[in-house]
C-alpha positions in Angstrom: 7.5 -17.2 9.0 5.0 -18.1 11.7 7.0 -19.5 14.2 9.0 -16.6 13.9 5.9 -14.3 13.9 5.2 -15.6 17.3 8.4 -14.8 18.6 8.1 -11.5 17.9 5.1 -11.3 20.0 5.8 -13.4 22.5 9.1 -10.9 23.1 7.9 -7.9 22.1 10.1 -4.7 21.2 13.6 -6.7 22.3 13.5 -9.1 19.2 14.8 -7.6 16.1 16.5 -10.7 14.5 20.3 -10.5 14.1 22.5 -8.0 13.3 22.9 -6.8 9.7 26.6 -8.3 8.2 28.3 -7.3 5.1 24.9 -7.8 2.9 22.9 -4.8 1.4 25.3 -1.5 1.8 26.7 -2.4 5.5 29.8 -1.9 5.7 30.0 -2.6 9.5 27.0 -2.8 12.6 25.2 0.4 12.9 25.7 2.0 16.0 24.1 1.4 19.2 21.1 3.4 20.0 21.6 6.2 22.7 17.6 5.7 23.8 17.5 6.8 27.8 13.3 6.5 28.0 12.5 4.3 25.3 13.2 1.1 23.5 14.8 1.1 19.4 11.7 1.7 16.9 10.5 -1.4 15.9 11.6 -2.0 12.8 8.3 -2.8 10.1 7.6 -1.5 7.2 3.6 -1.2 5.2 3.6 -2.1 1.6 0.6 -1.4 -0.6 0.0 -1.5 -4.1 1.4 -5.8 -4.3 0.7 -7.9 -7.4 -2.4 -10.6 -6.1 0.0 -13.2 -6.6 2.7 -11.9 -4.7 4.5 -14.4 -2.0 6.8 -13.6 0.7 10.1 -14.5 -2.1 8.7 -11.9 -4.3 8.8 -9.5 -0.7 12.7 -10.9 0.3 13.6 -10.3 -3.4 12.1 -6.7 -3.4 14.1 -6.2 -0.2 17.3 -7.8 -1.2 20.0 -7.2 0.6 17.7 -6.4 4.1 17.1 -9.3 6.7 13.5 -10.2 6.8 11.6 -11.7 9.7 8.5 -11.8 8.6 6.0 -11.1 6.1 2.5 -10.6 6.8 0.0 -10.3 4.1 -3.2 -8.5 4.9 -6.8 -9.9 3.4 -10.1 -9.2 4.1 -13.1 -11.2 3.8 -10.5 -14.2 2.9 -9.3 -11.8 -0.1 -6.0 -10.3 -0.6 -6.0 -6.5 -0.4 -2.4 -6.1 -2.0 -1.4 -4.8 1.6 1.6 -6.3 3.3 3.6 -5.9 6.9 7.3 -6.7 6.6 9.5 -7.0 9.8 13.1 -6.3 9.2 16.1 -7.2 11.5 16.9 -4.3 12.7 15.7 -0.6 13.3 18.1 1.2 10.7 17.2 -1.4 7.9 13.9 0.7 7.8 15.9 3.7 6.3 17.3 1.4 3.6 13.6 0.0 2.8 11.4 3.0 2.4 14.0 3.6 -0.5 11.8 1.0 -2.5 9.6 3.2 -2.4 7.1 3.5 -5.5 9.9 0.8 -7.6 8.6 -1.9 -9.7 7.8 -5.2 -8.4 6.8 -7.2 -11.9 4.5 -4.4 -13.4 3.1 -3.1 -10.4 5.0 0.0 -8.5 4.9 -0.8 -4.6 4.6 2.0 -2.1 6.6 1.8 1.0 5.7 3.2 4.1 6.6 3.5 7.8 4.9 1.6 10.6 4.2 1.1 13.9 4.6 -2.5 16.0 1.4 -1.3 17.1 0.0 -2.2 13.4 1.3 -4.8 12.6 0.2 -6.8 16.1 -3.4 -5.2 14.5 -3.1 -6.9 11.6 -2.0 -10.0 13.0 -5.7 -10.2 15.2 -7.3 -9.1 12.0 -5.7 -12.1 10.0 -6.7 -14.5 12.8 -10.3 -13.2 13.1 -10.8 -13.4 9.7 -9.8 -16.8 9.3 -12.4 -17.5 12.5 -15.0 -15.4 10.7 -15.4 -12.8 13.5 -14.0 -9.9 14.5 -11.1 -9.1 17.3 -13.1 -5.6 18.3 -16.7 -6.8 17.7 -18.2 -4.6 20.6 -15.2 -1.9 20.6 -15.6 1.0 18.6 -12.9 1.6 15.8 -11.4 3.5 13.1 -13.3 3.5 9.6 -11.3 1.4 7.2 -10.6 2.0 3.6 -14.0 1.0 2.1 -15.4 2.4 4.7 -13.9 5.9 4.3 -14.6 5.1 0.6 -18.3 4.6 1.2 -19.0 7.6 3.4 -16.9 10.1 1.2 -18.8 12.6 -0.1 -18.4 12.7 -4.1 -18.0 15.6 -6.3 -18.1 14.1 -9.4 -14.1 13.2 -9.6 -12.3 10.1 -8.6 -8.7 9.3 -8.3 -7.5 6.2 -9.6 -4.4 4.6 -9.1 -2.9 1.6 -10.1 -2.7 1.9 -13.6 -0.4 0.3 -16.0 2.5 3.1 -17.1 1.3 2.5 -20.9 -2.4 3.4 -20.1 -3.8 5.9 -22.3 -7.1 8.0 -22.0 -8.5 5.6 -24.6 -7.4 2.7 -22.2 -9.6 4.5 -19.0 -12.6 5.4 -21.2 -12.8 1.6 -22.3 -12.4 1.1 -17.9 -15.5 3.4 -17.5 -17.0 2.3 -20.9 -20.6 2.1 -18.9 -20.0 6.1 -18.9 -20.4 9.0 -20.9 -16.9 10.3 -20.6 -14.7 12.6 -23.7 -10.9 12.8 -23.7 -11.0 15.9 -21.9 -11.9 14.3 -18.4 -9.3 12.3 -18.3 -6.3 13.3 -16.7 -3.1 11.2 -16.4 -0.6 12.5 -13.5 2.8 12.7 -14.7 5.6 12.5 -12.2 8.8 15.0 -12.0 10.8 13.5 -15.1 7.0 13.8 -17.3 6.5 10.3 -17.6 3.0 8.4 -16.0 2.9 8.2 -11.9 0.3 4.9 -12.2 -2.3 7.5 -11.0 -5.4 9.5 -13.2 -8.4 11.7 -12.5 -11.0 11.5 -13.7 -14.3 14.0 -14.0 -17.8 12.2 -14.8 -20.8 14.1 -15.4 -22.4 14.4 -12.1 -21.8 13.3 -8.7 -24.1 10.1 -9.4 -22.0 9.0 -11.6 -18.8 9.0 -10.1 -20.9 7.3 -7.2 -21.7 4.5 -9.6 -18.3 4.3 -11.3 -16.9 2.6 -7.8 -18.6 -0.5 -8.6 -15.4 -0.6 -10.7 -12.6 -0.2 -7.7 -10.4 -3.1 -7.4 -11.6 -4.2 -10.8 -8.2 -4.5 -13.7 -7.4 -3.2 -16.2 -4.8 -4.8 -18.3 -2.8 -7.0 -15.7 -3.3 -4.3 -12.7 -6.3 -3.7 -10.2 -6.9 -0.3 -10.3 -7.8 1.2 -6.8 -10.5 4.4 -6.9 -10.9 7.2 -4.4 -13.9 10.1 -4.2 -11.3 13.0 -5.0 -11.9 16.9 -5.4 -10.9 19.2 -8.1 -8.3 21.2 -5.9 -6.8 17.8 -5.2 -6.9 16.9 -9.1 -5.5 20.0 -9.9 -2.8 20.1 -7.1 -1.4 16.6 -8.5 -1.9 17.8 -13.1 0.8 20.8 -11.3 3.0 18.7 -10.3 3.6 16.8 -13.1 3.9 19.9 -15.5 
């Protein structure tokens, strides 16, 4: 994937790989794009939510049927984040992609999102300045990044987990916060549309200190799953019980 990672770069928004043939749902080659100002959308997709020992077969098998060009695995401090780039060959495979969204890849559920080629040339730097120790934007101000966001957020006494194995109980997250004082009752499993567990949970601790303290346990698993946490708010907890219901 490399060598084809810097041909991408090296030709910028022209390369998309080869046309789709008769693999996936194509029937025949999409049609041209009609763009009078502007190049096709280059076609990459974000993934978040991977299993830790995820490789780029486990990506091409996710995406069967869809021409992959590359896969690019995001770390951070040499650790994998479960974050991934994927290059597809060809603007409209995106459409077909993002249809993976939230599916099963071993016992994880995989989000799918769109990107920008913008992002992905981001990550790339990132992944090289990591490996170098050092940072592409060391005297350039930035965006906050996940933890970041995370560490600034102002708590209310509720976090948002997500991540969680479809069997977890409440039992299951009280043993994950067993360093807390937590009953039944603040624990809150999100159901999707058909009632059945979304992977994601609220939970209320006691006080805002707490739920501070409880993010010592983000990233941690439970089971065979990390489970991510997030400072969250009771209208957000509430909004997401509603839709389950």
């Amino acid at each position: 994937m490399g060598a084809k990672r810097q041909r991408i770069i090296d030709q910028g928004p022209s390369f998309y790989g080869n046309s789709p043939g008769s693999s996936f749902m194509y029937t025949a080659p999409p049609p041209p794009y009609s763009y009078v100002s502007q190049p096709p959308p280059f076609p990459v997709v974000r993934l978040r939510g991977l299993p830790f020992d995820c490789t780029e077969t486990d990506v091409a098998e996710f995406f069967h049927g869809l021409d992959i060009v590359d896969v690019l695995f995001v770390h951070k401090n040499s650790k994998f984040t479960g974050e991934a780039f994927c290059v597809l060959g060809y603007p409209l495979q995106v459409d077909f992609a993002l249809q993976k969204n939230r599916q099963n890849m071993g016992r994880r559920y995989v989000e799918v999102f769109r990107s920008k080629r913008q992002e992905y040339y981001k990550a790339i730097a990132n992944e090289v300045a990591d490996a170098r120790g050092g940072s592409p934007r060391r005297n350039a101000p930035r965006a906050k990044s996940s933890d970041e966001a995370k560490e600034s957020a102002e708590h209310t006494g509720i976090l948002r987990l997500r991540g969680l194995p479809f069997s977890a109980g409440k039992d299951d997250i009280m043993e994950f916060f067993k360093d807390f004082m937590l009953s039944e009752d603040a624990v809150h499993i999100v159901l999707n549309s058909e009632g059945r567990p979304s992977g994601e949970a609220f939970v209320e601790f006691t006080n805002a200190e707490d739920s501070k303290a409880a993010m010592s346990k983000d990233r941690m698993t439970l089971g065979s799953r990390y489970i991510e946490l997030f400072p969250s708010f009771s209208e957000e907890m509430e909004e997401a019980i509603s839709r389950g219901r």
